[in-house]
Each structure stands twice: as structure tokens, then as C-alpha cells.
C-alpha positions in Angstrom: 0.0 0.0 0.0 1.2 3.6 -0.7 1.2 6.8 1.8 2.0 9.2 -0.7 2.4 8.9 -4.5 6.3 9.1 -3.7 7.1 7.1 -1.0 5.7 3.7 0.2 4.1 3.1 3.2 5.8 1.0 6.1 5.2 -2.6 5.8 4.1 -3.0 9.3 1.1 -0.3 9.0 -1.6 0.5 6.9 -2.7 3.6 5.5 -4.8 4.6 8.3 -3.7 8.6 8.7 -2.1 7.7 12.2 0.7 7.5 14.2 3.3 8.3 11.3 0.7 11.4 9.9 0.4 9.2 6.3 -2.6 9.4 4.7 -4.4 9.2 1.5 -5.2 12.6 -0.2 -8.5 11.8 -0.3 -8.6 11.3 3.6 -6.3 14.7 4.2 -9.2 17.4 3.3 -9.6 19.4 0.0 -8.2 22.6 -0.9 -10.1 26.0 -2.1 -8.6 28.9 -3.3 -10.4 32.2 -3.6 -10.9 33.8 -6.8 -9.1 37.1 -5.3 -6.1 34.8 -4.5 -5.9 33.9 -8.0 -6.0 37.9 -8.9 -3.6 38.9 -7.2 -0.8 36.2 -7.9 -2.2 37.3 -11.5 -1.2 41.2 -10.9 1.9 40.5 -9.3 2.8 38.0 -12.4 1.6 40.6 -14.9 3.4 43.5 -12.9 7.0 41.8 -12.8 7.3 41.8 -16.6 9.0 44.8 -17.7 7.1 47.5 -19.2 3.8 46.0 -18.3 2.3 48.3 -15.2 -1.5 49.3 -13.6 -3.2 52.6 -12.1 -2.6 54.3 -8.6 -4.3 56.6 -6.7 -8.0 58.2 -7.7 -11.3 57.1 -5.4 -13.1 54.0 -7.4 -11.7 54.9 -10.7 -11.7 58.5 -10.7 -8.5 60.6 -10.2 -6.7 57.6 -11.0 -3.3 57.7 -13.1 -1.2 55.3 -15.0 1.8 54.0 -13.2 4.1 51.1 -14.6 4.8 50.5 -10.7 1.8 49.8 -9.9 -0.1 46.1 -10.4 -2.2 45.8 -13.4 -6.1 45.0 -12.6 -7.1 41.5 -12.9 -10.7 40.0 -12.8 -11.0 35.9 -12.5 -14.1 34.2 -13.0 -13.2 30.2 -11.7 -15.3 27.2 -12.6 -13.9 24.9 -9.9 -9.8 24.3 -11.3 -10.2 26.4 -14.2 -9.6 29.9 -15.0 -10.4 33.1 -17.1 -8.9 36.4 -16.7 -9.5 39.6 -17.7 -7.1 41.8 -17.4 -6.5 46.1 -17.4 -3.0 47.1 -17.8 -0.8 49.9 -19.3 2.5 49.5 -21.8 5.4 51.5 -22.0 5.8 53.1 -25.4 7.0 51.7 -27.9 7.0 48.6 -26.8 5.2 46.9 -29.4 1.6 46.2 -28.2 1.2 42.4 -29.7 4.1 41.0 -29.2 3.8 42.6 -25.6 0.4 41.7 -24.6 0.7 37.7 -26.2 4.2 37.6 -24.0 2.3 38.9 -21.0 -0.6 35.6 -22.0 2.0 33.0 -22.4 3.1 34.5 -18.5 0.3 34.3 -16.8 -1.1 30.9 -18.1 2.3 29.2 -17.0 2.8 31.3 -13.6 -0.9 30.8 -12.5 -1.5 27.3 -13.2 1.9 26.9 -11.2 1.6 29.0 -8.2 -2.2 28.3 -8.0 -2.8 25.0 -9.3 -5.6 26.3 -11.6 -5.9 25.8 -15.3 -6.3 28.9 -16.9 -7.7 28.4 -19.7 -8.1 31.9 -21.2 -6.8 35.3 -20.9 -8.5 38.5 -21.7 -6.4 41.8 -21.8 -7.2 45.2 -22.4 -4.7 47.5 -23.1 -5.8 51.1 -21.3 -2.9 53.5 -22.0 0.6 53.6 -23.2 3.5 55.3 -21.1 6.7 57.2 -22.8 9.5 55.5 -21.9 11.8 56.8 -18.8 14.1 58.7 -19.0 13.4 59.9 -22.4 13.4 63.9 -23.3 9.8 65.6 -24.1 9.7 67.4 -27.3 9.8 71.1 -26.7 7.5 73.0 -29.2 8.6 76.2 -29.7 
């Protein structure tokens, strides 16, 4: 008889869930994981791939202003292990908007289903501004 998937279980014993704290998954208890959970390890994903950013400041919406520090905004809609997002982010220019937003995909369909143990299945994004680059000079008019 097996204790875990990995490693089998004494000879002597049987896979009761005492004494040595082995157990069947079944037996252990199940697992839920809110969909804000699953947002914000989304954000944070989206958020540490360069160029990609979200909105600070403002009361609900209003006043707000883009910031390539700042999370993007990610909605999740879970149907028990699997996943859509939808998310609201800002580029900075000239990054080029396709390559940029598929890359920023591939990302958080890997990260997710790894850190969360979700299969995310589809992911919407909306591109809501564009930021000039840093450190680059304003034209002047004159």
C-alpha cells in the first residue's frame, strides 16, 4: 500500500492517517482557493514583466493615473480548477503592443497554473494607455 504517490508506506502499518501522519489525499481534506487569490498572484505576475504596469491613486476609478509601478487590474471568474482572466493594464511606449500583450498571455497561463494549481484556460487583456519610456526627453515646441 502507498502513503503518498512518492514514497511507500511501512510494511508493518496501513494507510490509516495515524501515528506516522500518512494518509491518502482523499482522507487529508480538499483545498479552495479564492478567486481574489488567483488575482492577485495574476497582478503580481503581470506586474513583474518589464514594461507591463497598472493605475494608482483616484477614489473608485476617478483621479486615478497610470503607473508602470503599480499592479495591473485583474478580474478571474473560476469554474472549480479552471480559470479566465481579464485583465486592465498599461504599456510603455514603444513597446510593441502584440508582441507585448501575447508575451504577458503565455506568462500568466504558465505562472498561475503553477503557483495556484488552476488551469487557466483563457486570458482576456485590455490595453488602457501607453506610457513614454523613462528617462526619455519631451519634445519642446517652440
Amino acid at each position: 500500500m502507498m502513503a503518498s504517490a512518492h514514497r511507500p508506506a511501512p510494511s508493518h502499518r496501513e494507510d490509516t492517517g495515524s501515528a506516522d501522519g500518512s494518509s491518502s489525499a482523499e482522507s487529508r481534506g480538499g483545498l479552495v482557493i479564492a478567486d481574489r487569490v488567483v488575482e492577485k498572484i495574476a497582478a503580481q505576475c503581470a506586474s513583474e514583466i518589464p514594461g507591463i504596469g497598472g493605475r494608482e491613486g483616484g477614489f473608485l476609478g476617478v483621479g486615478s493615473h497610470a503607473d508602470l509601478d503599480s499592479r495591473p487590474r485583474v478580474r478571474v471568474e473560476l469554474t472549480g480548477s479552471i480559470a479566465v482572466l481579464s485583465v486592465d493594464l498599461g504599456i510603455e511606449y514603444p513597446l510593441p503592443i502584440e508582441e507585448t500583450t501575447e508575451r504577458v498571455r503565455e506568462t500568466l497561463v504558465r505562472r498561475v497554473s503553477d503557483l495556484a494549481g488552476v488551469d487557466v484556460r483563457q486570458v482576456d487583456i485590455r490595453v488602457t494607455y501607453l506610457v513614454p519610456q523613462r528617462g526619455r526627453k519631451e519634445r519642446v515646441l517652440l
